[in-house]
KEDOVEX-179112 format. One record per residue: x negated, y, z of N, C-alpha, C, CB in turn. Coordinates in nm, 2 decimals, padded with zeros to 4 digits. Atoms other than C-alpha are relative to their C-alpha. Glycine has a CB too. Example, Ala and Ser with C-alpha at 12.3 -4.5 7.8 and 13.67 -1.06 7.14 Angstrom:
REM KEDOVEX-179112
<pt><n_x>-00.09</n_x><n_y>-00.12</n_y><n_z>00.00</n_z><ca_x>-01.23</ca_x><ca_y>-00.45</ca_y><ca_z>00.78</ca_z><c_x>-00.09</c_x><c_y>00.12</c_y><c_z>00.00</c_z><cb_x>00.10</cb_x><cb_y>00.00</cb_y><cb_z>00.12</cb_z></pt>
<pt><n_x>00.09</n_x><n_y>-00.11</n_y><n_z>00.00</n_z><ca_x>-01.37</ca_x><ca_y>-00.11</ca_y><ca_z>00.71</ca_z><c_x>00.08</c_x><c_y>00.11</c_y><c_z>00.08</c_z><cb_x>-00.04</cb_x><cb_y>00.05</cb_y><cb_z>-00.14</cb_z></pt>
//
This chain:
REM KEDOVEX-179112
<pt><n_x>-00.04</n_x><n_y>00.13</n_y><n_z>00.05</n_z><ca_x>01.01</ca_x><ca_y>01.41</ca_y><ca_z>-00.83</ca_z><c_x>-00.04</c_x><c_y>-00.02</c_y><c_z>-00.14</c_z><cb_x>00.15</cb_x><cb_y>-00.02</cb_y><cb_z>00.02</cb_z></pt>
<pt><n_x>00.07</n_x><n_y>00.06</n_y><n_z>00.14</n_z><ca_x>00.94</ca_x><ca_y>01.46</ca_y><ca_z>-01.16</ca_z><c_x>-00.13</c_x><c_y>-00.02</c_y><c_z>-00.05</c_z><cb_x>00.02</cb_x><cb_y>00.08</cb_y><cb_z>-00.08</cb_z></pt>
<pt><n_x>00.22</n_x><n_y>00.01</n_y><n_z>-00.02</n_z><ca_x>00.55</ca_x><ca_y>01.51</ca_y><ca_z>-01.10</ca_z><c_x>-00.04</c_x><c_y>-00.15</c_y><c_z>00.03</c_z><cb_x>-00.09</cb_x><cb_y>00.10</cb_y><cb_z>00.18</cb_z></pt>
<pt><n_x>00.03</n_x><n_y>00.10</n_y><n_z>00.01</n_z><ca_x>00.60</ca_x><ca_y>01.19</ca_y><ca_z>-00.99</ca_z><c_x>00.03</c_x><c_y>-00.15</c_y><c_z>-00.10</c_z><cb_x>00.02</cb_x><cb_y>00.00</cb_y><cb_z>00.10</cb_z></pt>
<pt><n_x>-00.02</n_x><n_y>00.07</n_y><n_z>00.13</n_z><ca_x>00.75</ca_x><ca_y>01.00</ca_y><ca_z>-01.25</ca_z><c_x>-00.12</c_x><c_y>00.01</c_y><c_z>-00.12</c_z><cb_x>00.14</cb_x><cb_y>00.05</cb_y><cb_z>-00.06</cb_z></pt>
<pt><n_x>00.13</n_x><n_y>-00.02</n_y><n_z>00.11</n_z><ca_x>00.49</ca_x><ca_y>01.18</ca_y><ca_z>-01.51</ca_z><c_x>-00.10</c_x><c_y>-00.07</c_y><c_z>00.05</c_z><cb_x>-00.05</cb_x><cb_y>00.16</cb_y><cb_z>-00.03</cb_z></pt>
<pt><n_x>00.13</n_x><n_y>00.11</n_y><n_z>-00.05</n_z><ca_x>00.23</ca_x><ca_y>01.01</ca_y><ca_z>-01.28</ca_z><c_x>-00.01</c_x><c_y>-00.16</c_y><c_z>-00.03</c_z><cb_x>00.00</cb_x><cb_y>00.00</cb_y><cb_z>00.17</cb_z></pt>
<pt><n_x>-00.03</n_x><n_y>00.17</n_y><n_z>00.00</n_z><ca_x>00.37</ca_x><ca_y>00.67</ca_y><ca_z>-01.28</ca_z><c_x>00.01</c_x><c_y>-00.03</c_y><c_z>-00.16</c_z><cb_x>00.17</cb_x><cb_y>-00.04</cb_y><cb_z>00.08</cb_z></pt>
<pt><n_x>00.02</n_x><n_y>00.05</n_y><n_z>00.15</n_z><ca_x>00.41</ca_x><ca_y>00.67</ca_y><ca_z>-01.67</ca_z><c_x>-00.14</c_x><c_y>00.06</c_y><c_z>-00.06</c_z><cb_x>00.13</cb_x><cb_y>00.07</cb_y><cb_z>-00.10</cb_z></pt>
<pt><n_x>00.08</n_x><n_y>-00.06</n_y><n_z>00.05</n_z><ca_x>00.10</ca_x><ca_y>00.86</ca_y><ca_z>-01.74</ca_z><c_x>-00.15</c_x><c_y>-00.13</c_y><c_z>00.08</c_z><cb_x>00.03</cb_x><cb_y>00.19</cb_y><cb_z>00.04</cb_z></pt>
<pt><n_x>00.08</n_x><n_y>00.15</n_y><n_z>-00.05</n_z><ca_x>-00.07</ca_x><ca_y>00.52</ca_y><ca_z>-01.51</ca_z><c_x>-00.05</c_x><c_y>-00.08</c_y><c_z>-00.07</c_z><cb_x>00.06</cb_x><cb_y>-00.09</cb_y><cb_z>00.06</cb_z></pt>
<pt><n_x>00.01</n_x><n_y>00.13</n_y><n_z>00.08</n_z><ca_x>-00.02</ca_x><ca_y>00.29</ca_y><ca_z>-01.75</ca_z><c_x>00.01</c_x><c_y>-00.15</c_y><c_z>00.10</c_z><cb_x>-00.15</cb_x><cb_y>00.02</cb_y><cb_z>-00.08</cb_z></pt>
<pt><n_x>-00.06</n_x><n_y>00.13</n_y><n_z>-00.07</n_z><ca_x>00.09</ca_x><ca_y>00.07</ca_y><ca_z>-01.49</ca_z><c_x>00.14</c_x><c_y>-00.04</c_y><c_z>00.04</c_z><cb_x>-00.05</cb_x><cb_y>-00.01</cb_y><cb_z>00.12</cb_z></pt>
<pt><n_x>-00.17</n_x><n_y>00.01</n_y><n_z>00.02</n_z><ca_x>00.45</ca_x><ca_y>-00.09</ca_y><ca_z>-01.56</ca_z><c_x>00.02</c_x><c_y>00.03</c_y><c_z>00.14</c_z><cb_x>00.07</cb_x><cb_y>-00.16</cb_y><cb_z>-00.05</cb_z></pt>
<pt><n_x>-00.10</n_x><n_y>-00.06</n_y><n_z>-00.12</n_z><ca_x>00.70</ca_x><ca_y>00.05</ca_y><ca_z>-01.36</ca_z><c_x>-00.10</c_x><c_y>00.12</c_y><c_z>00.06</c_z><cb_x>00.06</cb_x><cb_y>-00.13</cb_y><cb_z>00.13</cb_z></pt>
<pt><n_x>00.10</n_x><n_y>-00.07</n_y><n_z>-00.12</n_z><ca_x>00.43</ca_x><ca_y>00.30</ca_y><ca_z>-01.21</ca_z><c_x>00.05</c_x><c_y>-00.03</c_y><c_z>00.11</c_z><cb_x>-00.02</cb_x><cb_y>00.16</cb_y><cb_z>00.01</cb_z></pt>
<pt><n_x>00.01</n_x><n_y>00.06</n_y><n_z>-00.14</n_z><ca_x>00.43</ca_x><ca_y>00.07</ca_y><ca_z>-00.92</ca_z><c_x>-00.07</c_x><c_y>00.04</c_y><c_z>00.07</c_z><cb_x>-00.01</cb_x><cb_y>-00.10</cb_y><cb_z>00.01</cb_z></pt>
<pt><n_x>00.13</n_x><n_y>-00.06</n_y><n_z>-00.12</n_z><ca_x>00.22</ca_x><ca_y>00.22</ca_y><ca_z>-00.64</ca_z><c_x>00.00</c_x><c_y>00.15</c_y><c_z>00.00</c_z><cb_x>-00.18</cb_x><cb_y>-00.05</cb_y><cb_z>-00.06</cb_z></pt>
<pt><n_x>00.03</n_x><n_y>-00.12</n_y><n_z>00.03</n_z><ca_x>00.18</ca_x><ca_y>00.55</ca_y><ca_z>-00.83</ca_z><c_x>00.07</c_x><c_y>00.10</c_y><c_z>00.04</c_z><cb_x>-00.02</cb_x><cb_y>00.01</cb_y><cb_z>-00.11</cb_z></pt>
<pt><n_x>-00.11</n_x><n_y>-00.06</n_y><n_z>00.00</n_z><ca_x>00.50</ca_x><ca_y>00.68</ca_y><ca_z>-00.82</ca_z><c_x>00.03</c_x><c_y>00.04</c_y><c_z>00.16</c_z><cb_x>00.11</cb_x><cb_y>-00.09</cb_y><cb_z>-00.07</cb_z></pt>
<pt><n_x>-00.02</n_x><n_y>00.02</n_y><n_z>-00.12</n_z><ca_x>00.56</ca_x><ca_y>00.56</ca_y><ca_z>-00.44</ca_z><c_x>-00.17</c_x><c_y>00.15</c_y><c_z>00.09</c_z><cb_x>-00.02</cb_x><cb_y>-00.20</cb_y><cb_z>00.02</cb_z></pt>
<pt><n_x>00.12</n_x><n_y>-00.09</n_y><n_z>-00.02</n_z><ca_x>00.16</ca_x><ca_y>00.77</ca_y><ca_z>-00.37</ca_z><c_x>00.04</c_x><c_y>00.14</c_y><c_z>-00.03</c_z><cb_x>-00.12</cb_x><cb_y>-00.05</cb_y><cb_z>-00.09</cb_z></pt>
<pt><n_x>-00.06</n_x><n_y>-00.12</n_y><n_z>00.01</n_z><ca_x>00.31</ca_x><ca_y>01.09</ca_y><ca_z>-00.50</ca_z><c_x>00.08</c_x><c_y>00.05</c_y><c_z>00.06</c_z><cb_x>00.04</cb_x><cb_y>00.03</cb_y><cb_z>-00.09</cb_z></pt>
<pt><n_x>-00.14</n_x><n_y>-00.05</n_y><n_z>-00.09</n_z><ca_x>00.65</ca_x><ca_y>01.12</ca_y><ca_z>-00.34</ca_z><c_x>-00.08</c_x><c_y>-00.01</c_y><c_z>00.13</c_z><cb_x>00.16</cb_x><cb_y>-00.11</cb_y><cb_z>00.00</cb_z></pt>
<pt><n_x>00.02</n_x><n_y>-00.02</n_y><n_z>-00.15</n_z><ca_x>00.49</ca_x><ca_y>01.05</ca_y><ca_z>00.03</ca_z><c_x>-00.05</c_x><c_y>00.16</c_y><c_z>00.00</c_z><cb_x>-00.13</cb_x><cb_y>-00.11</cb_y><cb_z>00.07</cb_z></pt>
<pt><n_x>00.06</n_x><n_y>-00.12</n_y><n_z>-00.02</n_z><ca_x>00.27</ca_x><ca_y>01.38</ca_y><ca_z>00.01</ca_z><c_x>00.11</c_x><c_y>00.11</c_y><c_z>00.01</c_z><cb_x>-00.10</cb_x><cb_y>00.03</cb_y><cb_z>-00.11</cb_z></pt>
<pt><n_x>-00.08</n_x><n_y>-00.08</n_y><n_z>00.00</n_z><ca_x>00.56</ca_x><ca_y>01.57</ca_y><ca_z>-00.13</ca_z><c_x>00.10</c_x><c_y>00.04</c_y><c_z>00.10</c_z><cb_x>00.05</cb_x><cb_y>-00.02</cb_y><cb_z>-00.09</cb_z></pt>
<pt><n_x>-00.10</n_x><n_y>00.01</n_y><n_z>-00.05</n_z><ca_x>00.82</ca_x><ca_y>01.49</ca_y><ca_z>00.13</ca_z><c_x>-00.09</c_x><c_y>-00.02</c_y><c_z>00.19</c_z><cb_x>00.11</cb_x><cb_y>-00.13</cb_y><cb_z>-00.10</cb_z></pt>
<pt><n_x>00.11</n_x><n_y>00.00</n_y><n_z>-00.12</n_z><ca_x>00.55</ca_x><ca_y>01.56</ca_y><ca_z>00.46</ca_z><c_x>00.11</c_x><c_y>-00.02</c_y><c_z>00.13</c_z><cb_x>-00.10</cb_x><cb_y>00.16</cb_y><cb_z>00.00</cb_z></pt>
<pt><n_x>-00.10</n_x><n_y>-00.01</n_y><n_z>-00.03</n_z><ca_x>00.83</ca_x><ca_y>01.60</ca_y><ca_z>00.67</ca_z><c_x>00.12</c_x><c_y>-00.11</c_y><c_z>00.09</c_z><cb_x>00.02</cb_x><cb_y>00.03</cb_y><cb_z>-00.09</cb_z></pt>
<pt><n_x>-00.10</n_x><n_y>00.15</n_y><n_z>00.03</n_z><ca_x>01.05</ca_x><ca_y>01.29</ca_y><ca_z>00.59</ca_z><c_x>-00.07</c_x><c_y>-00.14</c_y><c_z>00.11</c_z><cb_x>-00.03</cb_x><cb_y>-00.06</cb_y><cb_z>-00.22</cb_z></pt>
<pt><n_x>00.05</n_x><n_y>00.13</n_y><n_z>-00.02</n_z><ca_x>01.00</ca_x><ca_y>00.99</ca_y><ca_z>00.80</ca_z><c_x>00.01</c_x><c_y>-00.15</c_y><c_z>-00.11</c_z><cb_x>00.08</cb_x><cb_y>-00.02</cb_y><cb_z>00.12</cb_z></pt>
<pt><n_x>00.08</n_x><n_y>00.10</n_y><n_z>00.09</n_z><ca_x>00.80</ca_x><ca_y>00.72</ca_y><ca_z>00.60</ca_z><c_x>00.14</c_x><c_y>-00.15</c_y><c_z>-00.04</c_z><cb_x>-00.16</cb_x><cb_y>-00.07</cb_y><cb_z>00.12</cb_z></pt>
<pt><n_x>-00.09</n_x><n_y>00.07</n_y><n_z>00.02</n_z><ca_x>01.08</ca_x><ca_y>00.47</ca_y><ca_z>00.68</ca_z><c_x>00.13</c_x><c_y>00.01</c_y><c_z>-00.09</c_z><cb_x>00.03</cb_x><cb_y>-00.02</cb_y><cb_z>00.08</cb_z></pt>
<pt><n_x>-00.10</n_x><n_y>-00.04</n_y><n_z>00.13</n_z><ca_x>01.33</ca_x><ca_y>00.66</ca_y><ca_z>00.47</ca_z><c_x>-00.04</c_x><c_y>00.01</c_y><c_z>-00.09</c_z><cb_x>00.06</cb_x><cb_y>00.10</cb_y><cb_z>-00.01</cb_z></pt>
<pt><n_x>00.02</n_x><n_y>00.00</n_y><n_z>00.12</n_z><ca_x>01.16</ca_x><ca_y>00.74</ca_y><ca_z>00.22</ca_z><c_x>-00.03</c_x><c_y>-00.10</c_y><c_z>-00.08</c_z><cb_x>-00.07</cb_x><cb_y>00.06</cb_y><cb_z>00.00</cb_z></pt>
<pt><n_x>00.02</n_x><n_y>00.14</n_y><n_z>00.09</n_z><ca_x>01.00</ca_x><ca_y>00.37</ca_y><ca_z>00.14</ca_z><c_x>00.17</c_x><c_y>-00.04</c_y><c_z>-00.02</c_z><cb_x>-00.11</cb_x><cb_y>-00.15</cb_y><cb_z>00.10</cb_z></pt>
<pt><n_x>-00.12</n_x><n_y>00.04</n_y><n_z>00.01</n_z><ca_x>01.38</ca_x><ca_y>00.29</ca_y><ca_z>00.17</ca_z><c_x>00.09</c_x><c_y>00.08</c_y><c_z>-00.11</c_z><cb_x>00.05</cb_x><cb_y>00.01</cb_y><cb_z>00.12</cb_z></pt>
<pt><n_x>-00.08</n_x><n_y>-00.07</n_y><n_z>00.18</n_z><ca_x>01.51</ca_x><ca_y>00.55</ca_y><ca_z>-00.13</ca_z><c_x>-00.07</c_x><c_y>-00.03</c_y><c_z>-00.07</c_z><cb_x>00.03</cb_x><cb_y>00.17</cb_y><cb_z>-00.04</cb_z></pt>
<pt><n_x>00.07</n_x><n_y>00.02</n_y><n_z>00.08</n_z><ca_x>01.22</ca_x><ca_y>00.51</ca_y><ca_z>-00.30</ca_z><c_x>00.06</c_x><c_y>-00.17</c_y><c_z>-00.08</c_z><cb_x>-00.13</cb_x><cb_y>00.01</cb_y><cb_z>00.06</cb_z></pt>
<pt><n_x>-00.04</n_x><n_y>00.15</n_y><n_z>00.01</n_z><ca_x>01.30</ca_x><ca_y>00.09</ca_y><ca_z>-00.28</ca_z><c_x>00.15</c_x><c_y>-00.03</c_y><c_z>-00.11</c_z><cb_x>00.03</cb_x><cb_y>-00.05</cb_y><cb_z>00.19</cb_z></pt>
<pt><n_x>-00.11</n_x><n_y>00.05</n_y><n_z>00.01</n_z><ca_x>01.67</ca_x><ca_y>00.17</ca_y><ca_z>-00.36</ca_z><c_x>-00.01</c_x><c_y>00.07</c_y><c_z>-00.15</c_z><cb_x>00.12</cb_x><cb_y>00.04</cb_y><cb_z>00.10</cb_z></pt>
<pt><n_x>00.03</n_x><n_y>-00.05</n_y><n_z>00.19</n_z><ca_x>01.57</ca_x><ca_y>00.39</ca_y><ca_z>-00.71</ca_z><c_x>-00.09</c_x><c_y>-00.10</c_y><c_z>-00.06</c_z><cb_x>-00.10</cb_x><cb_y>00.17</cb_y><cb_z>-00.03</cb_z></pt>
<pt><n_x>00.05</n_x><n_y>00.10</n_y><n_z>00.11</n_z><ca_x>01.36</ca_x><ca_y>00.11</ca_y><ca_z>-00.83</ca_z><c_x>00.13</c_x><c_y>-00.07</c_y><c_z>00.00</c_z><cb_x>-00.14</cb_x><cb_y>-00.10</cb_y><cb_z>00.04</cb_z></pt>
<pt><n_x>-00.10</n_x><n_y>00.11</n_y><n_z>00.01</n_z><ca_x>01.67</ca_x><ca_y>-00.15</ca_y><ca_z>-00.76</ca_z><c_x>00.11</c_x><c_y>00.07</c_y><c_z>-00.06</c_z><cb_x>00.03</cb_x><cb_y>-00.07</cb_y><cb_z>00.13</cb_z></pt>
<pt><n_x>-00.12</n_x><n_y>-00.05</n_y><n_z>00.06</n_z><ca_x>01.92</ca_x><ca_y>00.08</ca_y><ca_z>-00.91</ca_z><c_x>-00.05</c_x><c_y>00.04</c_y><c_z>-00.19</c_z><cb_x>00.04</cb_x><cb_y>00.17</cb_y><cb_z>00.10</cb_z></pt>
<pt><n_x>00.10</n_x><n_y>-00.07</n_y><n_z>00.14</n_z><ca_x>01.68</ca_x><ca_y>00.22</ca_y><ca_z>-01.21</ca_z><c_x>-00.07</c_x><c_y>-00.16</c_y><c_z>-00.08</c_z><cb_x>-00.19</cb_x><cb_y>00.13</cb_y><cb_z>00.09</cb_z></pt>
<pt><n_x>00.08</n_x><n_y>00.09</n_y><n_z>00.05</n_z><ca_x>01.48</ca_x><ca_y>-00.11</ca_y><ca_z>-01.29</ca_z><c_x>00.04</c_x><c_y>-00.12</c_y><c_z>-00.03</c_z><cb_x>-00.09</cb_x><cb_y>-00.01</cb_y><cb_z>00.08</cb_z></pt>
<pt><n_x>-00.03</n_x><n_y>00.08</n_y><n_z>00.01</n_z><ca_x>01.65</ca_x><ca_y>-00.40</ca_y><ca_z>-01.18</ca_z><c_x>00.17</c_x><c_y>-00.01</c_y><c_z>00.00</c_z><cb_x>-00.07</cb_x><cb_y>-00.04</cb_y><cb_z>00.08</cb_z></pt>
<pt><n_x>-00.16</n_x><n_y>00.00</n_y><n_z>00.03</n_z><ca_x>02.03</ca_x><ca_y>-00.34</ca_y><ca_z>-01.19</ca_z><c_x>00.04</c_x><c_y>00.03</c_y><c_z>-00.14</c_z><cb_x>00.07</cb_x><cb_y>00.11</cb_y><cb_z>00.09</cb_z></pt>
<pt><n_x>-00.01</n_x><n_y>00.03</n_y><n_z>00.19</n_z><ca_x>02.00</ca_x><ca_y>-00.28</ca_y><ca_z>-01.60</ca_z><c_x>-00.04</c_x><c_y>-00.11</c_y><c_z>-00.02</c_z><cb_x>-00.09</cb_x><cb_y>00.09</cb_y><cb_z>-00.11</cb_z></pt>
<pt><n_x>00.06</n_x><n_y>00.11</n_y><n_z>00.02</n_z><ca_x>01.80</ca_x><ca_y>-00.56</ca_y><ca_z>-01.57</ca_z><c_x>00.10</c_x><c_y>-00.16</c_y><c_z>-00.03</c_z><cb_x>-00.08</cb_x><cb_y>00.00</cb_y><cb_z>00.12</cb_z></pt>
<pt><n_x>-00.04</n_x><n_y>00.09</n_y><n_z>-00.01</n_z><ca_x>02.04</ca_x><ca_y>-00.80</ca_y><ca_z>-01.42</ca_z><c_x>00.14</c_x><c_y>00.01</c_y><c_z>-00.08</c_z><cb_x>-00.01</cb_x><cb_y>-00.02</cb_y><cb_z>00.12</cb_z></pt>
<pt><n_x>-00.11</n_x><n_y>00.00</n_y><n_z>00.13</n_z><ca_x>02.35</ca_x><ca_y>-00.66</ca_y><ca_z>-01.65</ca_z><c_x>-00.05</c_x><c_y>-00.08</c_y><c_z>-00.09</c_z><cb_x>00.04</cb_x><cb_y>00.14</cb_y><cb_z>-00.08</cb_z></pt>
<pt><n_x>00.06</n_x><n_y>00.04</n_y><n_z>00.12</n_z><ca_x>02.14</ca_x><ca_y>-00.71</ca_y><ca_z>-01.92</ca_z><c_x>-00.05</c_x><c_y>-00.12</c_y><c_z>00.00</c_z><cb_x>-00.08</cb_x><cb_y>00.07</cb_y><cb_z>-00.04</cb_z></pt>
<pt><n_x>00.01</n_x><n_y>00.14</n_y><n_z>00.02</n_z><ca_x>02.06</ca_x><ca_y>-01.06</ca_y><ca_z>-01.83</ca_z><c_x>00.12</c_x><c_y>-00.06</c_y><c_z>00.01</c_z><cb_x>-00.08</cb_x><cb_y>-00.06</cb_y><cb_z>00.09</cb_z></pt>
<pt><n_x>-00.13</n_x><n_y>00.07</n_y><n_z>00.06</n_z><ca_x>02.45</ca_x><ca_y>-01.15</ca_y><ca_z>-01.79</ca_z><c_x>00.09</c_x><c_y>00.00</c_y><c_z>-00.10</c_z><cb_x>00.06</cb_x><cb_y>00.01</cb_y><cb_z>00.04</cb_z></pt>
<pt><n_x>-00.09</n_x><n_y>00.02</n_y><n_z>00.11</n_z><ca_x>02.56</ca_x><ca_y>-01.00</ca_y><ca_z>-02.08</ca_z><c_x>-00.05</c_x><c_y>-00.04</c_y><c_z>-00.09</c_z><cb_x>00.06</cb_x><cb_y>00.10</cb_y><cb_z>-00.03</cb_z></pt>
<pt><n_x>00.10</n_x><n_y>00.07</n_y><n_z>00.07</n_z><ca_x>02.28</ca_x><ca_y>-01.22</ca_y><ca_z>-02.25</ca_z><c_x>00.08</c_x><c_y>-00.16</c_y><c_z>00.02</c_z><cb_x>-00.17</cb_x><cb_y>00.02</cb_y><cb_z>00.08</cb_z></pt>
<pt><n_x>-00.06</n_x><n_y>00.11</n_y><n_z>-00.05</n_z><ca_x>02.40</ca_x><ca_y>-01.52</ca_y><ca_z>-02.10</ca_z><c_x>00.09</c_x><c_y>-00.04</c_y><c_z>-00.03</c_z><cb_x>00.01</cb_x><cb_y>00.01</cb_y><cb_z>00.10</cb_z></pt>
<pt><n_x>-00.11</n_x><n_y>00.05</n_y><n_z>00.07</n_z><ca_x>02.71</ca_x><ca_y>-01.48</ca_y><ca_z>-02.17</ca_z><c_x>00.06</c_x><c_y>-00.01</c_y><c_z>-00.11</c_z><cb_x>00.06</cb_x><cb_y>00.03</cb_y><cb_z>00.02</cb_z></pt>
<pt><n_x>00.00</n_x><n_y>00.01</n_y><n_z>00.13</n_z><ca_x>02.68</ca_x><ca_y>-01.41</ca_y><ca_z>-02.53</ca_z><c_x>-00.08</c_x><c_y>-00.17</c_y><c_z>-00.03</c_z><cb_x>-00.09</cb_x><cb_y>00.14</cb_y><cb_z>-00.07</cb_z></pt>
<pt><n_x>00.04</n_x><n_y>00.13</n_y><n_z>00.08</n_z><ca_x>02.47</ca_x><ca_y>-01.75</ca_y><ca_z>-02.55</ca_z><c_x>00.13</c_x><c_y>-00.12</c_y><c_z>00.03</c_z><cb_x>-00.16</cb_x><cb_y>-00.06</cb_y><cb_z>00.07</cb_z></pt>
<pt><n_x>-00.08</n_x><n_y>00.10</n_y><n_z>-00.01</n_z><ca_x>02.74</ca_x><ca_y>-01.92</ca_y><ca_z>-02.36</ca_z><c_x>00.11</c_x><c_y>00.01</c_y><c_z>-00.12</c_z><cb_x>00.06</cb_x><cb_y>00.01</cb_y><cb_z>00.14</cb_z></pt>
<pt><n_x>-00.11</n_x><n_y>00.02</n_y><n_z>00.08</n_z><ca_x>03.02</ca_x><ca_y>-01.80</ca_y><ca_z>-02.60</ca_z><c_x>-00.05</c_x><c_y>-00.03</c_y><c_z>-00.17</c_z><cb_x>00.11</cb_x><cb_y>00.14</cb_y><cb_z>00.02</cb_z></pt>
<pt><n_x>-00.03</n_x><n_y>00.09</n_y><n_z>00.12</n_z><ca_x>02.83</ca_x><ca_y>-01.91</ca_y><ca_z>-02.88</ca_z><c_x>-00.07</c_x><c_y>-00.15</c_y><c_z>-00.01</c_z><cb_x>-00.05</cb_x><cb_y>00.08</cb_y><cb_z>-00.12</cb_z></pt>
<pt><n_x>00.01</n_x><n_y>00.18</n_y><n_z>-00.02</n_z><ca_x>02.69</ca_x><ca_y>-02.26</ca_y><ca_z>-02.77</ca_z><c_x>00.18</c_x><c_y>-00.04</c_y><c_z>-00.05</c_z><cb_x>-00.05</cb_x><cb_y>-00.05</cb_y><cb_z>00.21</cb_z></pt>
<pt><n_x>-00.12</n_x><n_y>00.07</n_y><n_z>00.05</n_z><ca_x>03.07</ca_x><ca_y>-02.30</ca_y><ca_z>-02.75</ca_z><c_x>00.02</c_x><c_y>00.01</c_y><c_z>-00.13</c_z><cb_x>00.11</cb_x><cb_y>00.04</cb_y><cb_z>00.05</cb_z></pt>
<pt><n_x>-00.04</n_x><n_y>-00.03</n_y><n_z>00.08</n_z><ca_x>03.17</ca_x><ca_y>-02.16</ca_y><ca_z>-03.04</ca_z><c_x>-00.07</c_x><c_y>-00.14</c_y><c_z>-00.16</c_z><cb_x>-00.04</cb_x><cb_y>00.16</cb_y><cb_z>00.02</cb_z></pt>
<pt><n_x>00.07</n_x><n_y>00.11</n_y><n_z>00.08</n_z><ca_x>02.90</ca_x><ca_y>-02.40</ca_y><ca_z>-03.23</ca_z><c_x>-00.02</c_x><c_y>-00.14</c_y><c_z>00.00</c_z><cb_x>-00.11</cb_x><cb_y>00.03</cb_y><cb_z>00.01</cb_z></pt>
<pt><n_x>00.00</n_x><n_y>00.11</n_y><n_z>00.03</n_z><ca_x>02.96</ca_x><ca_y>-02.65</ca_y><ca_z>-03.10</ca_z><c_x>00.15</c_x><c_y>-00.10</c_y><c_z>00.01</c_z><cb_x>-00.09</cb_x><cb_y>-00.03</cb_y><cb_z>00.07</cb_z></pt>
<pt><n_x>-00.12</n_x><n_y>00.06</n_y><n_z>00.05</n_z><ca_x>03.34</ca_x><ca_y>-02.65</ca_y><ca_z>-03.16</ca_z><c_x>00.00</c_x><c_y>-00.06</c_y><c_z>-00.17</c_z><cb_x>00.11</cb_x><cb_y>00.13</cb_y><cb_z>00.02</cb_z></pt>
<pt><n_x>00.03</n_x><n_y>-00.04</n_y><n_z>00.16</n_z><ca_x>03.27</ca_x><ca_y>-02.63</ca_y><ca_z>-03.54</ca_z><c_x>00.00</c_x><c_y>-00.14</c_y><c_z>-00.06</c_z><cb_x>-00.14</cb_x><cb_y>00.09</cb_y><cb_z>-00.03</cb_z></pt>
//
């Protein structure tokens, strides 16, 4: 797993999209394909996009409480 992460950052292609996914199949010979694209799928949406979408509400909601705030004033 980690061979594959170093791959995916060592790409230079955000998120090592493709790269990352290309390493883990070989490793995991074994594994049916359908699980694996499916953990793989669920570590980007846990890793990538679930900081993502905090970090866009607790954006949000800092503008909401100071629109208000500014435009109590």
């Amino acid at each position: 797993m980690a061979g594959a992460i170093f791959a995916g950052v060592a790409s230079n292609v955000p998120g090592g999209l493709g790269v990352f996914e290309s390493v883990l199949i070989p490793l995991f010979p074994g594994t049916a394909l359908d699980g694996l694209v499916a953990a793989v799928l669920m570590y980007r949406v846990i890793y990538y996009l679930l900081p993502f979408l905090i970090g866009l509400g607790i954006l949000a909601a800092r503008e909401v409480i100071d629109r208000r705030r500014h435009s109590s004033t």
